[in-house]
N, C-alpha and C positions, 0 to 999 in steps of 0.2 A: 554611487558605488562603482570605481574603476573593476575592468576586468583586464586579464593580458594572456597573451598565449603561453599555450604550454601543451605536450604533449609525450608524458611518461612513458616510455618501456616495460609495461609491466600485465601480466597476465590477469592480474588480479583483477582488471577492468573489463567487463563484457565489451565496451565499445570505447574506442579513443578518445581520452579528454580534450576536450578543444579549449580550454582554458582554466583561468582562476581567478577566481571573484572576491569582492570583500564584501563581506556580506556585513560590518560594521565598522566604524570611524574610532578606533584607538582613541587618539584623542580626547575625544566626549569621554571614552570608559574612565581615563585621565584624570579628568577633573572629575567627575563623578566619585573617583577612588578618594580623590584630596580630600573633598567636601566631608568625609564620613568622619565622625567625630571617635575617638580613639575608646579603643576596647566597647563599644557598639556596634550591632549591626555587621555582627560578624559571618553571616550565612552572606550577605549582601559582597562584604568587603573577599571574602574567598569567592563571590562568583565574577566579579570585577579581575582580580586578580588572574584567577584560569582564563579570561577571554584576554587581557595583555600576556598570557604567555604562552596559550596556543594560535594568537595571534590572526585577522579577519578574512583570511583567506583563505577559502574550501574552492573544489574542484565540481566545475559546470560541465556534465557531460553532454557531447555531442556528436550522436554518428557518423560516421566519415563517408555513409553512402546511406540510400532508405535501406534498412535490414532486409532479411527475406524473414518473413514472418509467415509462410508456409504453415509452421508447426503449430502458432498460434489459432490461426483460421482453421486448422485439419482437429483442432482442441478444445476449441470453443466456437463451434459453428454457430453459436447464437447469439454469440457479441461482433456478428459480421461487422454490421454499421459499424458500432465503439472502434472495430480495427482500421475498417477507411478511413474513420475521420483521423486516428494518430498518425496513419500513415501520410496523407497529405501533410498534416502540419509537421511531420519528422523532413517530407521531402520542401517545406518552404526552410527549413534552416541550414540547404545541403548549398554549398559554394559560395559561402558567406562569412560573416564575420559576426552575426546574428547569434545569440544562445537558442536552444530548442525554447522553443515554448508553444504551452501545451493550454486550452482553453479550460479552465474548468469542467470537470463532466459528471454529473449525475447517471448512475446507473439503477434506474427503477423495475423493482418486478418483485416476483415473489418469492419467500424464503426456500433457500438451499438451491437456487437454480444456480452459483457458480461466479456472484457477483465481486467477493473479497477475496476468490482464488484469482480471477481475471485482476483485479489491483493486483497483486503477487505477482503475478507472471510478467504484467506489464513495468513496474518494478526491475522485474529480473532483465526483462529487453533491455532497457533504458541505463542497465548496471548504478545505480541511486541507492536501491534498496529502500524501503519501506516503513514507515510511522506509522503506524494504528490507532487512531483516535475512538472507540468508542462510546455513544453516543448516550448508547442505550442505560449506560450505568454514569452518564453526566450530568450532576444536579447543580454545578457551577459553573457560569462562560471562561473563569478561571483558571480551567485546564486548559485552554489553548492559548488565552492570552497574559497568563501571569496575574497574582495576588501582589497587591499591594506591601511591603517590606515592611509595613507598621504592624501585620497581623501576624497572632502567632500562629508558626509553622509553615507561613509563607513560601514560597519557593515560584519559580520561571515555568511559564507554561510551554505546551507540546511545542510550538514553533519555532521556540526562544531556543530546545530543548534540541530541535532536530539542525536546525543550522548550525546553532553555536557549538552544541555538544556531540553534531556528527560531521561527516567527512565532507558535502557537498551543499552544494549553494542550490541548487533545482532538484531535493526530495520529492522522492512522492511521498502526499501526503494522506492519506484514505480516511474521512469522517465517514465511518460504518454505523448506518443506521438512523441517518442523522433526522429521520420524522422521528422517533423516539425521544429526542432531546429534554429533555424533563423543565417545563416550564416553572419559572421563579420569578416572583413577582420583587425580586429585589436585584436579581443580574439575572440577562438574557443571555442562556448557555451557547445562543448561537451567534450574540451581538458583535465577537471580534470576526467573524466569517465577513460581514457588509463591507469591513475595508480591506480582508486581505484576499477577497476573492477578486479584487481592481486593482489593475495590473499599476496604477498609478499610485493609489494610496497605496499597496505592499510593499512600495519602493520602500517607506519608512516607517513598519510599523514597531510602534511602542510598548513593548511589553512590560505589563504594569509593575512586575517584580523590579527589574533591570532600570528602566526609565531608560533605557538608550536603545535610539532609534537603529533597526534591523530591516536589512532588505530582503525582504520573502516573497519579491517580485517573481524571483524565478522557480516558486514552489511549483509543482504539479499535483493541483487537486483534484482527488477521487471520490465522492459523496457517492454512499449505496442509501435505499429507502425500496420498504415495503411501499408505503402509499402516499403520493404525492399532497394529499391534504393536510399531512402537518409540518408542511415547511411551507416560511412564509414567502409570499410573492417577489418579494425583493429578492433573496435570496436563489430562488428559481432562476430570476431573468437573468444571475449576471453567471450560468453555468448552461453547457448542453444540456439537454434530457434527453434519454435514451430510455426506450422500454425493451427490458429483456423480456421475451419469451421464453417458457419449459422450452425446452431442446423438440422436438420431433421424433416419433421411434428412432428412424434412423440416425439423426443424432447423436442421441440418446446412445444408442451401440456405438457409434465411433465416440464420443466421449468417455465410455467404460474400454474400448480398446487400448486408445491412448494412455489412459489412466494404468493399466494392466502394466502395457509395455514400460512406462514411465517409472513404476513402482518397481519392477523385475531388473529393468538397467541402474536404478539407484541402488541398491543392496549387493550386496557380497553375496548372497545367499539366492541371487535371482536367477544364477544357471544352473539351479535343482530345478526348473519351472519350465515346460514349453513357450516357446515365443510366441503363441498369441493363444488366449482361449477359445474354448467351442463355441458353437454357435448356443449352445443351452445356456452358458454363463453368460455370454452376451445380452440373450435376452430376459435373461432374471437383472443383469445390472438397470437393464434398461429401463425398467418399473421403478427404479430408487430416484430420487432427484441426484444432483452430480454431488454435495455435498456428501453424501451416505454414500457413495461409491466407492470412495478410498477407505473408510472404515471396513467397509464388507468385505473387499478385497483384501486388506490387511489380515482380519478375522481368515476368509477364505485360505489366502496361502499356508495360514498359521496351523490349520486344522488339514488341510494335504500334507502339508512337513509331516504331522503327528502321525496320521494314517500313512507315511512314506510314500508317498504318490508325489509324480513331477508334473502332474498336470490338477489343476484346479475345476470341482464337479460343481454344481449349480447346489449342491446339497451341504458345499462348504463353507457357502454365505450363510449368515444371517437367517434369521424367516422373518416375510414383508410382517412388518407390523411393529417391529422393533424385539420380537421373542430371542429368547436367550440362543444362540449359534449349537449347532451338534455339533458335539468334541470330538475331534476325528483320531481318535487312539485304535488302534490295530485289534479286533476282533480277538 
């Protein structure tokens, strides 16, 4: 699969495309299309069709220098490691002719510590944008790599789904939760992961819908898991592991800061609000895991708006435990 330079004027890219990739062979779709016997196999014959006329070419991003990822590290003090390691491999693709690539990575630990915001964010660096694979609710390996055209209802799985059907040739792609996987003693939900996590066999994988080979060499994958024991060993060796740690108190308070300022610069309605909270709200976020800190917070400002207040009290979260928020209406 040829690539060739290219580099758009256009804002809409967090970071400068350094080319464009084909991420499959016309051709093949071609005959593939001929072969189809008329008035059959018409879900098949319209997906043939849309890939000769959005045509195999999506866009490889690549930064034009390492980012300053300052904001990431000062937001997620607890995926320090996870950031080193992107950033090295961001600075081996810098004055080259190279597309990024990124190792597979596992990010393991415990629920709500901040593991599928950090896919997001990284995402968001990378300007790709993001595929969501969940795992936990997969009772078929045929959501990633495509159902066979003979069954009904068939259709192209997530990979087929994210290259062909989206803008770029190196997505990220995040299997969330992937110990959860729901074992099937008739297809293994995580059996197309063994060739596209190698960087060789992704070069042509086959999605069983389509039958035409796709290069998903340049995917970037994210695998989150609570516990490393239910994924199998194969699978592990050809990905980093990472274990996240809970954050640390003070973490913990700079992760609710961020989060605070983050939420108050997104909205129209964020210069009703002081720019940073007290130190009391600080330390009630900081008991939340970082998953429940943007809810509370939402909650919180929502109940200072009502009470007309432009600062937010520790009494307009939530109560720890998950109890129903105090409505903050004016006495």
């Amino acid at each position: 699969m040829q690539s060739r330079s290219l580099v758009p004027q256009s804002s809409h890219f967090h970071l400068p495309v350094a080319s464009v990739r084909s991420v499959f062979q016309p051709d093949e779709v071609s005959a593939k299309l001929a072969k189809l016997p008329e008035r059959e196999h018409e879900h098949l014959r319209s997906t043939y069709e849309r890939m000769l006329e959005r045509g195999p070419e999506r866009f490889q991003v690549k930064p034009a220098g390492v980012p300053d990822m300052a904001q990431l590290y000062e937001s997620l003090p607890n995926f320090t490691d996870v950031l080193d390691d992107v950033k090295r491999q961001v600075a081996l693709a810098q004055d080259c002719r190279d597309g990024l690539e990124v190792t597979p990575m596992l990010l393991l630990g415990a629920p709500g510590i901040g593991k599928t915001h950090f896919a997001r964010m990284l995402a968001d660096l990378l300007g790709t944008g993001m595929n969501l694979v969940p795992m936990s609710s997969m009772t078929a390996g045929w959501l990633l790599s495509g159902a066979s055209s003979q069954w009904r209802g068939a259709k192209p799985g997530k990979v087929f789904e994210a290259l062909v059907d989206g803008q770029y040739a190196n997505p990220v792609i995040v299997v969330d939760e992937i110990d959860k996987a729901g074992a099937d003693a008739q297809y293994d939900p995580l059996g197309a992961l063994y060739g596209l996590l190698e960087h060789d066999t992704a070069q042509s994988f086959t999605d069983e819908f389509a039958e035409v080979a796709i290069d998903a060499s340049q995917v970037i994958w994210i695998s989150t898991a609570n516990d490393a024991r239910g994924i199998p060993e194969p699978i592990l060796n050809r990905m980093n592991v990472f274990e996240i740690e809970p954050p640390t108190p003070a973490q913990a308070r700079e992760i609710a800061l961020r989060l605070y300022q983050g939420i108050r610069a997104a909205h129209d309605w964020g210069h009703r609000f002081s720019e940073a909270p007290g130190d009391g709200m600080l330390d009630r976020l900081a008991e939340m895991p970082p998953r429940e800190m943007r809810r509370a917070l939402m909650t919180g400002f929502g109940n200072a708006r009502l009470a007309g207040r432009g600062d937010v009290q520790p009494d307009d979260l939530p109560r720890a435990g998950g109890g129903k928020a105090r409505m903050g209406f004016v006495q």
